[in-house]
C-alpha positions as CSV (number, residue, x, y, z in Angstrom):
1,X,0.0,0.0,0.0
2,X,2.8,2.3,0.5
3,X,3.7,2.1,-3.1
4,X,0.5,2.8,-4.0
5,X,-0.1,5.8,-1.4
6,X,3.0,6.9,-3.2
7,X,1.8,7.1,-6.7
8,X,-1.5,8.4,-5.5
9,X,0.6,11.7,-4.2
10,X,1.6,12.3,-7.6
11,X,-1.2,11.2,-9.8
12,X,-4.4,11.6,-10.0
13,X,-6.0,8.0,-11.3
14,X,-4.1,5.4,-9.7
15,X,-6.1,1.5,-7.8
16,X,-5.2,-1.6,-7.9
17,X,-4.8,-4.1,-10.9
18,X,-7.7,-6.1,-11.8
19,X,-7.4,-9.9,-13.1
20,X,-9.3,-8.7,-16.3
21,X,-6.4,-6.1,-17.3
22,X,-3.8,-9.3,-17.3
23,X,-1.4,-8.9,-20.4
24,X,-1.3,-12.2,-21.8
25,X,-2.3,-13.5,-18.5
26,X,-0.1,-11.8,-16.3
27,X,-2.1,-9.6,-14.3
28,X,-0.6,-5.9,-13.3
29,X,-0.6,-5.1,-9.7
30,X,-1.4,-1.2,-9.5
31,X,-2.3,1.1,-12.8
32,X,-2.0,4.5,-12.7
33,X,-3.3,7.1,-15.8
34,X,-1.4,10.2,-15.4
35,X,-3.2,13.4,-17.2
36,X,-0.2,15.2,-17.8
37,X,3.4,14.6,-18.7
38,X,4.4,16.2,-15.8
39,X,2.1,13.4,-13.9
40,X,3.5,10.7,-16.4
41,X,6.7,11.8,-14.9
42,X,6.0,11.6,-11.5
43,X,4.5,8.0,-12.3
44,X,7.5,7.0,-13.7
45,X,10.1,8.5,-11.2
46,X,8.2,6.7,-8.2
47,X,8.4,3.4,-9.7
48,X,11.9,3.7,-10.4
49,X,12.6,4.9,-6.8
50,X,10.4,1.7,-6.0
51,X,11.8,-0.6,-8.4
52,X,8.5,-1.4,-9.9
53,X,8.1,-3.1,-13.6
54,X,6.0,-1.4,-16.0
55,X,4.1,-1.6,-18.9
56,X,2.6,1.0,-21.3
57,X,-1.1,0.9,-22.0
58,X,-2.8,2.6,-24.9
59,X,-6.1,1.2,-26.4
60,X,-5.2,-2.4,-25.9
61,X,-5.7,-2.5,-29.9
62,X,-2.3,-4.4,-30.0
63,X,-1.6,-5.4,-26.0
64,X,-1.4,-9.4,-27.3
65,X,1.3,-8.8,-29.7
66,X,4.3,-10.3,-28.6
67,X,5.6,-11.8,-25.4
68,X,3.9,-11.8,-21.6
69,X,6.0,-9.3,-19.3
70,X,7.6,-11.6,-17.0
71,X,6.3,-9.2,-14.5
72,X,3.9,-6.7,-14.4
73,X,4.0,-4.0,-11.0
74,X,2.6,-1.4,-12.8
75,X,0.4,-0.7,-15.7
76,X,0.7,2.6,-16.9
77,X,-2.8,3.6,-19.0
78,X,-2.5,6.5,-21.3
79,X,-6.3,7.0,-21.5
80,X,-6.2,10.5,-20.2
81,X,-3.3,11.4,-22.1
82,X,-5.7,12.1,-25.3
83,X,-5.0,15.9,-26.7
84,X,-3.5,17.0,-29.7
85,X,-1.5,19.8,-28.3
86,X,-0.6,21.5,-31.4
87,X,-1.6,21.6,-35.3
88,X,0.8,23.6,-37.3
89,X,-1.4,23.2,-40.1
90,X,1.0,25.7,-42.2
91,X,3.8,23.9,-41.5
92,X,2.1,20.1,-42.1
93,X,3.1,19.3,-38.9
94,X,0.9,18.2,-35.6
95,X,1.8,17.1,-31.8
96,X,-0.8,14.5,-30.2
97,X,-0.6,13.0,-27.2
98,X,-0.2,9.1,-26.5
99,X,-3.6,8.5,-25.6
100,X,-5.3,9.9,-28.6
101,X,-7.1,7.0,-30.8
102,X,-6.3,8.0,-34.4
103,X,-9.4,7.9,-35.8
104,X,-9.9,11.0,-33.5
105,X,-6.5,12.9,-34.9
106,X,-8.1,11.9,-38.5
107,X,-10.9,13.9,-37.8
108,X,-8.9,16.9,-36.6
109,X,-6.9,16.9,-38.8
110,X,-9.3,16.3,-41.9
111,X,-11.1,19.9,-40.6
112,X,-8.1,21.6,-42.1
113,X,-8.1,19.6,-45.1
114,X,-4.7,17.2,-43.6
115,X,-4.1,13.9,-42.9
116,X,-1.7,11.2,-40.9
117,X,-1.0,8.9,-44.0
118,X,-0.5,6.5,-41.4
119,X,-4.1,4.0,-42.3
120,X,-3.9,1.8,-39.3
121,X,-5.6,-1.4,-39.3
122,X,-7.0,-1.9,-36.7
123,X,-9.8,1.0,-35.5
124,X,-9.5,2.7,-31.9
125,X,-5.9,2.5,-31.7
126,X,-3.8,5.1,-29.9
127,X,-1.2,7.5,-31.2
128,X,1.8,6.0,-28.6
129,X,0.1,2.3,-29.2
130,X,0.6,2.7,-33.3
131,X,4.4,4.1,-33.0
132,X,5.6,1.5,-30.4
133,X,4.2,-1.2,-32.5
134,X,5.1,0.6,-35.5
135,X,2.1,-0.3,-37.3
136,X,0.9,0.8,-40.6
137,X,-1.3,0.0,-43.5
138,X,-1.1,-0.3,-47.5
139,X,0.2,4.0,-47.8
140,X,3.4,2.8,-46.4
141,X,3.9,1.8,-50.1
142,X,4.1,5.7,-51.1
143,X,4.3,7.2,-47.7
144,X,6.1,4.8,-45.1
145,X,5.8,3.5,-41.9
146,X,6.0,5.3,-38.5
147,X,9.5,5.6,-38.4
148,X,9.2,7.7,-41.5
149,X,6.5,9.8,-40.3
150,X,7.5,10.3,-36.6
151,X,9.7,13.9,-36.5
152,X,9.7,14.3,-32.8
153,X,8.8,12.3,-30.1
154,X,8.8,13.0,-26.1
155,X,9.0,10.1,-23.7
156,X,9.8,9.5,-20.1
157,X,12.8,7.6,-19.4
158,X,12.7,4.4,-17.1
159,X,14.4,6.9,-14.3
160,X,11.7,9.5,-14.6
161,X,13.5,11.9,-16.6
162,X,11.7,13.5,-19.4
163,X,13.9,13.5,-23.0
164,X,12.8,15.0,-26.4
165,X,13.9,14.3,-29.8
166,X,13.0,15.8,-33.1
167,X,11.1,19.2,-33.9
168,X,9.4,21.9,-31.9
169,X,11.4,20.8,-28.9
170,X,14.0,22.6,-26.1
171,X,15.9,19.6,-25.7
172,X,17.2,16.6,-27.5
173,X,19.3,13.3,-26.3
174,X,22.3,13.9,-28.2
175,X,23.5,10.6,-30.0
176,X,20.0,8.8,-30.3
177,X,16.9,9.1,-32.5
178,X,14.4,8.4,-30.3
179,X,11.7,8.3,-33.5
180,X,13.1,5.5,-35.2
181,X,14.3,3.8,-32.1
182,X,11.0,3.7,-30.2
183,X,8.7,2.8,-33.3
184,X,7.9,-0.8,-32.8
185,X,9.8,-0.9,-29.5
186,X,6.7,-2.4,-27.7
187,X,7.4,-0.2,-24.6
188,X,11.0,-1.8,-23.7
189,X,12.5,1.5,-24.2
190,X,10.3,4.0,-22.2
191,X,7.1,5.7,-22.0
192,X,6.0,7.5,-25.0
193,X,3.7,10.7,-23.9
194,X,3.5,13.2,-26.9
195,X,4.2,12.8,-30.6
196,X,5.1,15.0,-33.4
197,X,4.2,13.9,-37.2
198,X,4.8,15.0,-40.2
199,X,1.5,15.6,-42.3
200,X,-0.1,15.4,-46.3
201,X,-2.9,17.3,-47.8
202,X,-5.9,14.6,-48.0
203,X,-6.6,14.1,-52.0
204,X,-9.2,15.3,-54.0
205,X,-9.9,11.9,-55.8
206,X,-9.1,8.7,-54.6
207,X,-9.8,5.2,-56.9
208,X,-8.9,1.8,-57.0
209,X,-7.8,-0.6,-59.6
210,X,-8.6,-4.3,-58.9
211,X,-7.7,-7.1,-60.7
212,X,-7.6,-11.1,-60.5
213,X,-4.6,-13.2,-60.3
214,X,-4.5,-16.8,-61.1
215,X,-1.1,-17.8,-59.6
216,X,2.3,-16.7,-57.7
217,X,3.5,-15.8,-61.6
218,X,0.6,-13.8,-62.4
219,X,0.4,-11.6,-58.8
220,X,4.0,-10.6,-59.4
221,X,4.1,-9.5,-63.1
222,X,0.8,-7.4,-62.0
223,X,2.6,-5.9,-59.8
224,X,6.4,-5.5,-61.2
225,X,3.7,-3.9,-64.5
226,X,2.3,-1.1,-61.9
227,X,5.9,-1.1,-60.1
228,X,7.9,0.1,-63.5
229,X,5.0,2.1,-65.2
230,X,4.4,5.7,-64.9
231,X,0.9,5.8,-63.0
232,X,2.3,6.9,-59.5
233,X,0.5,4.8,-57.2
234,X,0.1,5.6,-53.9
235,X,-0.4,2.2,-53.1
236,X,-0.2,-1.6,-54.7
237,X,-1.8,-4.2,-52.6
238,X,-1.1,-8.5,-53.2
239,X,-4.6,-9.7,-51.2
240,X,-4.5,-13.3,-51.5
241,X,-5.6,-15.5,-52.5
242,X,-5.8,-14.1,-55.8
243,X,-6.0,-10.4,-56.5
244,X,-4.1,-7.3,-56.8
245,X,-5.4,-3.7,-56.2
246,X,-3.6,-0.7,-56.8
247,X,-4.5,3.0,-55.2
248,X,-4.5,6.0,-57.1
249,X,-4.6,9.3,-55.4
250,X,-4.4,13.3,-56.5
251,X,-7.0,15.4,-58.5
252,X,-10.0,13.9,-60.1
253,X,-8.8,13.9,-63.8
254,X,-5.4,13.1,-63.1
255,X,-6.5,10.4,-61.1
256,X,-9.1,9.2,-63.5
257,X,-6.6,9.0,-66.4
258,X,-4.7,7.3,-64.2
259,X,-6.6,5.0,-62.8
260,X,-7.5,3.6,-66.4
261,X,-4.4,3.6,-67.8
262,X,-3.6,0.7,-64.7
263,X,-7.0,-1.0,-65.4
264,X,-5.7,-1.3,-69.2
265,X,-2.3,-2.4,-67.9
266,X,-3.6,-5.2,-65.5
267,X,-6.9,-6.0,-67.4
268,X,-8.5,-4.9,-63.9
269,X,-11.5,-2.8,-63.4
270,X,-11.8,0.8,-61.2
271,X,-13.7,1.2,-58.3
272,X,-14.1,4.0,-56.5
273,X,-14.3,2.2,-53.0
274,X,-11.5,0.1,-51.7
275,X,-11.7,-3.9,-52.5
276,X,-13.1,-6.1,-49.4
277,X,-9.9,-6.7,-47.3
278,X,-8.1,-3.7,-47.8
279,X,-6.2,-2.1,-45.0
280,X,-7.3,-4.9,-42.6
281,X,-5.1,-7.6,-40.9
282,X,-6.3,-10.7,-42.6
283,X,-8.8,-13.1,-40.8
284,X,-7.2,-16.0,-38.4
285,X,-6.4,-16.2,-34.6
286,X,-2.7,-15.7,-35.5
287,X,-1.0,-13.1,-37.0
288,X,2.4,-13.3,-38.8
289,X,4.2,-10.1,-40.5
290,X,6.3,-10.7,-43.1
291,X,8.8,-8.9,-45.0
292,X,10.3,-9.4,-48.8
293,X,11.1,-7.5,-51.2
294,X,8.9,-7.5,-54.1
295,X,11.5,-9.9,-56.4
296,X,10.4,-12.9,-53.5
297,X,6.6,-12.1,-54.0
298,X,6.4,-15.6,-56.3
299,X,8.3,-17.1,-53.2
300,X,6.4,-15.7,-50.7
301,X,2.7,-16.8,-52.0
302,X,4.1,-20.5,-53.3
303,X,5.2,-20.6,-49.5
304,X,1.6,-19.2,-48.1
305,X,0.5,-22.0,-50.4
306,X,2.4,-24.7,-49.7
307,X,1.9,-24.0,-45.8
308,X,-1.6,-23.8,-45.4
309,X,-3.8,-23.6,-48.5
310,X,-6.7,-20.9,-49.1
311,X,-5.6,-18.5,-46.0
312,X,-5.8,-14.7,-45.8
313,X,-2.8,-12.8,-47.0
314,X,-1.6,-8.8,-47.6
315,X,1.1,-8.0,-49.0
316,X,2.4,-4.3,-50.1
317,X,4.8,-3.8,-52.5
318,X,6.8,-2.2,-50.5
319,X,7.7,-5.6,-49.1
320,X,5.7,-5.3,-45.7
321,X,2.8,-8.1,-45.6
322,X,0.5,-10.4,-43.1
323,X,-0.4,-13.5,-43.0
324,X,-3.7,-14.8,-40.8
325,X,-3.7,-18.6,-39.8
326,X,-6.6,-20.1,-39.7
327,X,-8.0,-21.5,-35.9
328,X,-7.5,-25.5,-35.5
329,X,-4.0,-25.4,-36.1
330,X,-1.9,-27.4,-34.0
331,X,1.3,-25.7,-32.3
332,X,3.7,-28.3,-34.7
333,X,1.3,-27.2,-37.5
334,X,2.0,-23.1,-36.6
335,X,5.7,-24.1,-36.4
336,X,5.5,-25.8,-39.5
337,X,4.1,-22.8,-41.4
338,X,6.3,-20.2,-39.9
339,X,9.6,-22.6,-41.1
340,X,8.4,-22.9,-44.7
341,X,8.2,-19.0,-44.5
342,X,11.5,-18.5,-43.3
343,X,12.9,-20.9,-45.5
344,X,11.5,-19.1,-48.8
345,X,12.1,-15.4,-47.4
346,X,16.0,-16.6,-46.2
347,X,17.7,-16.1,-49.4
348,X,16.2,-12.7,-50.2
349,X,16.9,-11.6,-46.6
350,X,13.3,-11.6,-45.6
351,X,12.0,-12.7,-42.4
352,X,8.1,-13.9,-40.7
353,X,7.3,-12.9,-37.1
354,X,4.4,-13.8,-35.2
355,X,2.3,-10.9,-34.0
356,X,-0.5,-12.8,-32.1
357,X,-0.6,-16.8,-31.6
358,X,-3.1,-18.4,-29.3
359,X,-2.1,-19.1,-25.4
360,X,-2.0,-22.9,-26.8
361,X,0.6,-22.1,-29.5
362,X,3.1,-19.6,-27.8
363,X,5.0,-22.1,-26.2
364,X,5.7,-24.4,-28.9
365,X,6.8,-21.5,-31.5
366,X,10.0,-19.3,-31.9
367,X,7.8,-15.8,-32.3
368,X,10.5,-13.7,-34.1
369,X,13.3,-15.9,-36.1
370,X,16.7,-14.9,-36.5
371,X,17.9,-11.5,-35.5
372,X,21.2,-10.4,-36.9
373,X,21.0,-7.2,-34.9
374,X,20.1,-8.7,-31.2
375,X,23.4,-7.7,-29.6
376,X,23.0,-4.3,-30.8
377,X,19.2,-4.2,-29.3
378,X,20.7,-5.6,-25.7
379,X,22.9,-2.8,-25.8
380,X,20.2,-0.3,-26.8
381,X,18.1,-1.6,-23.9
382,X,20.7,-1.3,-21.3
383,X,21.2,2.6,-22.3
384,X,17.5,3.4,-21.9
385,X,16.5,0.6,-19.3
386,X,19.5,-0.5,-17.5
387,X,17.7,-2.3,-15.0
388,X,15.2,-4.0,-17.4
389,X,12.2,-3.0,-15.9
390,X,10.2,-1.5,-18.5
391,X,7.7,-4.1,-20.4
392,X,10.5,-7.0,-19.5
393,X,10.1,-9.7,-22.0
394,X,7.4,-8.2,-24.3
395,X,10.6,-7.9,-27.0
396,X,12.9,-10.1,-29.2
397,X,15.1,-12.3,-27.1
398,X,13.6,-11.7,-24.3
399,X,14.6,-7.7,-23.8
């Protein structure tokens, strides 16, 4: 109770864990939802002084993805935390706060005619949630991931300390950039409060070309056709089994042109809505992101194939996909499929990670393959976290 009186004194929204906020089971013994950063602070310093393990809480959109904690002390909820604090609009430039869901930013930002080209799967999830897991949809193609979009970020150390990194700040960690670092970090590295994006007009006209694909041969000359022509896509999308669609995006007769000069090149037909299945994680109770550049697309689908016939697949050509396994399979089965996928993806230095796996299945698979760069990560999380208390185990081997 001390610990808790503590945190109390310094925030204003802290209880006790219940047994229905468990993280993949493991059940957090105090949460706390600071309002402020000055609060998140606070929060943070006291559980350092304490020598309490914690783990970061947005929408709980993506809270399954990866590893239990080994231990969970204190959950730290950004709920509260759920302001944008500034829209340069001028500038293409906004600072939200962890806590905001994204389809809320959308809106704000679509009032001045902007937009996050960030088109997150999943709906309700958080600003801090999307960065640490790094998640992003089929614009990554044209626009890019989180780590591209991300310009400054503020976060709270594991010791309480507040850094900044990036634009519109006062000060910067000298020697790090915490943007690309803490995008799809899952909370190892610290607490992310406020972020800072970079921003695009939304488009006038928007259309899709769609377009069916009879084999692995067939998906990848649709898409090495869009790839090398001139239409400018802002996306190209492999949703298997067995179509391509492609995005167009700018003003309505330069889109329209466009948009049938790639239904002419792909035999496809425009649309103005998006095709069923685009921007969502395809259907299963397991989720595995893989990456390959677009020369291993044949690979890549004659490996979905081989693995597990008929199941749900995206795949940008950009070289960022997912994979959805369907329920029933045993944990030799998901074993099975993720080794076929590393074995096809190997040679063109590609690689499969589970995302989400059923409680049946985590034990019996290796969740994230080889990692070339896991030494350098260790040494990473002993800067930021020396005493490996911040989401301990939610990361690649173990961190």
């Amino acid at each position: 109770m001390r610990t808790l009186d503590a945190l109390a004194r310094v925030c204003g929204d802290v209880r006790p864990g219940e047994p229905a906020e468990g993280i993949l089971g493991v059940e957090p013994a105090m949460v706390a939802a600071p309002k402020t950063l000055d609060e998140a602070a606070e929060v943070m310093r006291v559980a350092a002084q304490t020598g309490l393990t914690v783990v970061p809480r947005g929408a709980e959109t993506r809270l399954d993805w990866g590893a239990p904690p080994r231990r969970c002390d204190l959950l730290v909820d950004t709920h509260r935390l759920d302001e944008v604090v500034e829209h340069a609009s001028g500038d293409l430039v906004v600072k939200a706060q962890a806590g905001l869901s994204m389809d809320r930013l959308g809106e704000v930002l679509a009032e001045k005619g902007q937009r996050l080209t960030l088109d997150v799967p999943l709906p309700g999830s958080t600003v801090g949630g999307t960065v640490a897991a790094g998640a992003a949809g089929p614009l990554r193609f044209l626009y890019g991931s989180p780590r591209d979009l991300v310009i400054g970020l503020t976060i709270v150390r594991a010791d309480g300390q507040v850094a900044h990194s990036g634009g519109k700040v006062v000060k910067n960690v000298a020697g790090y950039d915490l943007g690309r670092l803490f995008c799809g970090s899952y909370g190892t590295l610290g607490l992310i409060v406020e972020v800072t994006f970079r921003l695009h007009p939304i488009p006038a006209a928007r259309a899709w070309v769609c377009c069916p694909v009879g084999d692995a041969g067939e998906a990848y000359e649709a898409v090495q056709s869009v790839l090398h022509s001139t239409v400018a896509p802002s996306a190209i999308e492999y949703l298997g089994p067995g179509s391509v669609a492609v995005l167009l995006e700018g003003v309505p007769d330069g889109v329209a042109a466009r948009a049938q000069r790639t239904a002419d090149l792909l035999g496809g037909q425009v649309a103005e809505k998006a095709p069923a299945g685009w921007g969502a994680y395809p259907e299963g109770n397991a989720l595995v992101d893989v990456t390959a550049p677009p020369t291993a697309l044949p690979q890549l689908i004659t490996a979905v194939e081989q693995a597990a016939p008929g199941i749900g697949m995206t795949w940008s050509a950009n070289g960022h996909g997912h994979i959805g396994l369907p329920p029933g399979l045993a944990p030799g089965e998901v074993a099975g499929v993720l080794e076929t996928l590393r074995t096809a993806l190997a040679p063109h230095k590609g690689g499969a990670v589970v995302r989400y796996a059923p409680q049946e299945v985590r034990g019996d698979i290796d969740f994230w393959g080889p990692v070339p760069a896991l030494a350098l990560m260790r040494r990473v999380k002993d800067q930021f976290d020396p005493d490996h208390r911040l989401s301990p185990g939610r990361f690649v081997g173990g961190i």
